[in-house]
N, CA, C and O atoms as CSV, one atom per row, in Angstrom:
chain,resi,resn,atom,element,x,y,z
A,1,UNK,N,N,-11.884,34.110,26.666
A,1,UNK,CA,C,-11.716,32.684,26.889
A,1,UNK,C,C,-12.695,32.231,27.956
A,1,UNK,O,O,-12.932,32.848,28.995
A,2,UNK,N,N,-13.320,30.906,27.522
A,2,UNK,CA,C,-14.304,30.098,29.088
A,2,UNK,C,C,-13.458,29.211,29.535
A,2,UNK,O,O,-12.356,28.746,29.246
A,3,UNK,N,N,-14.358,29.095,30.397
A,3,UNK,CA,C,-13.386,28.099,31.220
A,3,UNK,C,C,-14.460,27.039,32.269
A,3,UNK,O,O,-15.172,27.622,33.087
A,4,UNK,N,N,-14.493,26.145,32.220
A,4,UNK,CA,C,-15.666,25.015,32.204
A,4,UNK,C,C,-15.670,24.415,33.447
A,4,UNK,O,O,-14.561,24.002,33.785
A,5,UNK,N,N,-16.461,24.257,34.140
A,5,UNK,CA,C,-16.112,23.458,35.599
A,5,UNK,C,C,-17.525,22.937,36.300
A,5,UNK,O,O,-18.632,23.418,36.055
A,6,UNK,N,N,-17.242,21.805,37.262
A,6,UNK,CA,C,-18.613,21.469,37.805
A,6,UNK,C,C,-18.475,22.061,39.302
A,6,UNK,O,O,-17.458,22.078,39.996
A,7,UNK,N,N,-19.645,22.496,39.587
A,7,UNK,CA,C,-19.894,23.194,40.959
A,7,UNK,C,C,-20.300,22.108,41.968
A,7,UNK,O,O,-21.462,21.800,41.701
A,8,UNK,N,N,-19.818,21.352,43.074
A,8,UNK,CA,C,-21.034,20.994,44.145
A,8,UNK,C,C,-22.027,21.627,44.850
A,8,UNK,O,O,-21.891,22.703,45.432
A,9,UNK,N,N,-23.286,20.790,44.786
A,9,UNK,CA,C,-23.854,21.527,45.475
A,9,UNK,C,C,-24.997,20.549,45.678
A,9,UNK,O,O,-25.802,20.385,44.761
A,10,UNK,N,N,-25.143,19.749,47.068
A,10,UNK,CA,C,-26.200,18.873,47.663
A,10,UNK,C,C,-25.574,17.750,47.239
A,10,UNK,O,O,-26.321,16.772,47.209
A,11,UNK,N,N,-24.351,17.540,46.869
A,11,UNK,CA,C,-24.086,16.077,46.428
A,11,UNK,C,C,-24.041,15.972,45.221
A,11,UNK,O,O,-23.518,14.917,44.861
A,12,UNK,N,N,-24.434,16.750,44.277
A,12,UNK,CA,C,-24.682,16.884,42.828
A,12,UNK,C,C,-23.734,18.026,41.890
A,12,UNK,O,O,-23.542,19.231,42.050
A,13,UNK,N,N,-23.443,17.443,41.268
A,13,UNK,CA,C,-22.368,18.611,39.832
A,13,UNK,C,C,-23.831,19.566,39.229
A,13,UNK,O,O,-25.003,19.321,38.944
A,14,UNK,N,N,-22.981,20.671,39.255
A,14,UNK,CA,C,-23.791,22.012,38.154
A,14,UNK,C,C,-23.010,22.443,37.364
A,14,UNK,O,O,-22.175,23.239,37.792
A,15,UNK,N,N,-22.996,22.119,36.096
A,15,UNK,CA,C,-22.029,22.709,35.006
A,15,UNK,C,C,-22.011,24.475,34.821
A,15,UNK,O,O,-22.707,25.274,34.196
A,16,UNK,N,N,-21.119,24.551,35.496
A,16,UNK,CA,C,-20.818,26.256,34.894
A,16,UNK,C,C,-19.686,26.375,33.760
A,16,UNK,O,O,-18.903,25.526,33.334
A,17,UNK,N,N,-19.826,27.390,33.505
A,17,UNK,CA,C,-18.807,27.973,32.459
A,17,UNK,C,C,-18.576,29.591,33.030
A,17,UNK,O,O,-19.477,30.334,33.420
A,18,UNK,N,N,-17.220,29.887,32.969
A,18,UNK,CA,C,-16.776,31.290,32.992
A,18,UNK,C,C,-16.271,32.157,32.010
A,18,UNK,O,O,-15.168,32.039,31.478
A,19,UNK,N,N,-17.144,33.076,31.770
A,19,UNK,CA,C,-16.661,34.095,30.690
A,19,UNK,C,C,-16.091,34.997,30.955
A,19,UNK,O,O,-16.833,35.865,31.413
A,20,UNK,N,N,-14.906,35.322,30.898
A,20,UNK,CA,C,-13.612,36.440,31.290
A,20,UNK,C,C,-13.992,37.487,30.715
A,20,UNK,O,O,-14.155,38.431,31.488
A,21,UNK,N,N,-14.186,37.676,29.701
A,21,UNK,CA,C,-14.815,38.871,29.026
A,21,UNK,C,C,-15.865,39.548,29.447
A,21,UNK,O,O,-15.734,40.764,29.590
A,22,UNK,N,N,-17.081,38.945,29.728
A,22,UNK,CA,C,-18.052,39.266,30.431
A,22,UNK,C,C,-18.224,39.509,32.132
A,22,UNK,O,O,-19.101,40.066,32.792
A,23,UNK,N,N,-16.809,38.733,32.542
A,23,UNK,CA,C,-16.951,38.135,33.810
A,23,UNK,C,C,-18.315,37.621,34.896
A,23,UNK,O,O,-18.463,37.947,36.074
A,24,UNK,N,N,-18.818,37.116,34.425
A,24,UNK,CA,C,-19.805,36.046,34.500
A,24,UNK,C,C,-19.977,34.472,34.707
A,24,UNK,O,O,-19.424,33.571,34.077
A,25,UNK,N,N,-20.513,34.419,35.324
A,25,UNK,CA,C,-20.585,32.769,35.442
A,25,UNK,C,C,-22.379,32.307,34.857
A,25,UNK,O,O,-23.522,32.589,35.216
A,26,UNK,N,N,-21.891,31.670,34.048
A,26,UNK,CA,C,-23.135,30.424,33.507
A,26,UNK,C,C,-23.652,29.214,34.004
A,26,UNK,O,O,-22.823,28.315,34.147
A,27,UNK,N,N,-24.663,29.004,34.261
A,27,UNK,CA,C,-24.783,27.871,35.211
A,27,UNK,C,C,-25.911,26.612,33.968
A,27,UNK,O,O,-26.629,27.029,33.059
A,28,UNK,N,N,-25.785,25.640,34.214
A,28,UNK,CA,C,-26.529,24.589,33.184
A,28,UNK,C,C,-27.973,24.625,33.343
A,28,UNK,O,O,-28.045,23.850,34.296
A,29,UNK,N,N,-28.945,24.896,33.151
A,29,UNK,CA,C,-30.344,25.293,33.589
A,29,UNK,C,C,-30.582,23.830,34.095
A,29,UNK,O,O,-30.916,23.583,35.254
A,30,UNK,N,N,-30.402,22.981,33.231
A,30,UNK,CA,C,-30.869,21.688,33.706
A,30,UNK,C,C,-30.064,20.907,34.623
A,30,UNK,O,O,-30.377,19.726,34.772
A,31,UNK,N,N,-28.907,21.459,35.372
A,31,UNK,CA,C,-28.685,20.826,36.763
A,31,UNK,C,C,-29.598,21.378,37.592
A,31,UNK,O,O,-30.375,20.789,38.344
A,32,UNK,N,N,-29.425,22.920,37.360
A,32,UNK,CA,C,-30.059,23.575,38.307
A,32,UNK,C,C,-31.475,23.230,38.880
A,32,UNK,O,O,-31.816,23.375,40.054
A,33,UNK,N,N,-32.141,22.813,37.987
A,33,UNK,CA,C,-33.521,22.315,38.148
A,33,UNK,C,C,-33.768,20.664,38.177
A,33,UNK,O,O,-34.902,20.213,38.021
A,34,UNK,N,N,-32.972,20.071,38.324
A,34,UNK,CA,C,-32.270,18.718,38.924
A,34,UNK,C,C,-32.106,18.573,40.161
A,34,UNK,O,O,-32.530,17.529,40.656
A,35,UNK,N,N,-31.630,19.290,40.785
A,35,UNK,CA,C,-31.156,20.107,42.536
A,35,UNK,C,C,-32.161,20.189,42.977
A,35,UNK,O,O,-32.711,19.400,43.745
A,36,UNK,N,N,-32.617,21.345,42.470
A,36,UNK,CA,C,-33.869,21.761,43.501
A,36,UNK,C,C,-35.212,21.308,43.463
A,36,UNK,O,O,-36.097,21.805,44.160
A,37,UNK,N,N,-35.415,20.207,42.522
A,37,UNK,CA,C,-36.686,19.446,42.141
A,37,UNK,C,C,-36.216,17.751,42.544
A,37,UNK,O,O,-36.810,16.694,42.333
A,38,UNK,N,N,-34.945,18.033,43.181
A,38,UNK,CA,C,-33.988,16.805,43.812
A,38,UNK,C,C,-34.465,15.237,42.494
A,38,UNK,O,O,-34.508,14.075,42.896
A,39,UNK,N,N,-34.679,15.532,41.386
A,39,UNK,CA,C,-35.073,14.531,40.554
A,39,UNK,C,C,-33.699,13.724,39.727
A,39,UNK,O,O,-32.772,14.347,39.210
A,40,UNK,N,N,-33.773,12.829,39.740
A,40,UNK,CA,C,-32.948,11.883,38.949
A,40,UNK,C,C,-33.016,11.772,37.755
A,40,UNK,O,O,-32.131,11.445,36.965
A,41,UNK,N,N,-34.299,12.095,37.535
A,41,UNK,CA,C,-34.035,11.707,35.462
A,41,UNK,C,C,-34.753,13.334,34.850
A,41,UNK,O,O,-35.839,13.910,34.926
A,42,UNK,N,N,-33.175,13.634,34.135
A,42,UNK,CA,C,-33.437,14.896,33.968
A,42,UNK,C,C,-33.596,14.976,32.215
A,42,UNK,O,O,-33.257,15.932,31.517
A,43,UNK,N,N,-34.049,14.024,31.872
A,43,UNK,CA,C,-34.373,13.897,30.357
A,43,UNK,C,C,-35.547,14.667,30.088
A,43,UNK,O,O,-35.462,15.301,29.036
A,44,UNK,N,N,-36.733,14.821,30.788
A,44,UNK,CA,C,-38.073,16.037,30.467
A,44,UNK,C,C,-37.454,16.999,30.467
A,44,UNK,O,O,-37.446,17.547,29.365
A,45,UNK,N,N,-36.701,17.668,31.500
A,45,UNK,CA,C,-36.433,19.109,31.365
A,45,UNK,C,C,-35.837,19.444,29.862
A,45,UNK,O,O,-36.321,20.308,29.131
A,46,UNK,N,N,-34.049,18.136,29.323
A,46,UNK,CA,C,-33.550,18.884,28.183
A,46,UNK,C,C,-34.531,18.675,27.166
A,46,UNK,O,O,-34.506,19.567,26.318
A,47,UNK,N,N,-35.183,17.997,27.021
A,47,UNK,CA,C,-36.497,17.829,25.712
A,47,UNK,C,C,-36.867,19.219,25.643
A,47,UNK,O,O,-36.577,19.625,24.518
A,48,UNK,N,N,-37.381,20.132,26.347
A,48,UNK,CA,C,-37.806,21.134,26.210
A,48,UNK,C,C,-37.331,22.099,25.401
A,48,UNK,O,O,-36.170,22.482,25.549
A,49,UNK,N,N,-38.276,22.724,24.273
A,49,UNK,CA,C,-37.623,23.496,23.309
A,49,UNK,C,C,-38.185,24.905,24.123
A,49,UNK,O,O,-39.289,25.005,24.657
A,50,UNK,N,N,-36.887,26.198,24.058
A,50,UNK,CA,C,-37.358,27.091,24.644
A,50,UNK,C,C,-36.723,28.165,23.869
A,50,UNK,O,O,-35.494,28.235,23.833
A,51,UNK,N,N,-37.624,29.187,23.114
A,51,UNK,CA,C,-37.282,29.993,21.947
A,51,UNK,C,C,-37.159,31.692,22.318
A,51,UNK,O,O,-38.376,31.779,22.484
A,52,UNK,N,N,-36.891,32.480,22.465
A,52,UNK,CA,C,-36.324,33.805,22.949
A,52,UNK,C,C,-36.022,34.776,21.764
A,52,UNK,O,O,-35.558,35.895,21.986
């Protein structure tokens, strides 16, 4: 089971998710790089197609 929550951090939400199974925490790439690039419009980052 996950389990979904926003983190503070600088004034700003970071969407994590927790995986019990894995016990792990997931963090939203695109808060994360919202934060620390302190930017407001985070529409370039999700545009980005990124293939693995």
């Amino acid at each position: 089971m996950e389990n979904q929550a926003s983190k503070p951090f600088k004034r700003r939400a970071i969407r994590t998710v927790w995986n019990e199974q894995e016990e792990e925490w997931y963090f939203s790439v695109v808060d994360v790089v919202g934060v620390l690039t302190e930017s407001e419009n985070l529409y370039p980052y999700q545009s980005v197609s990124v293939i693995f």
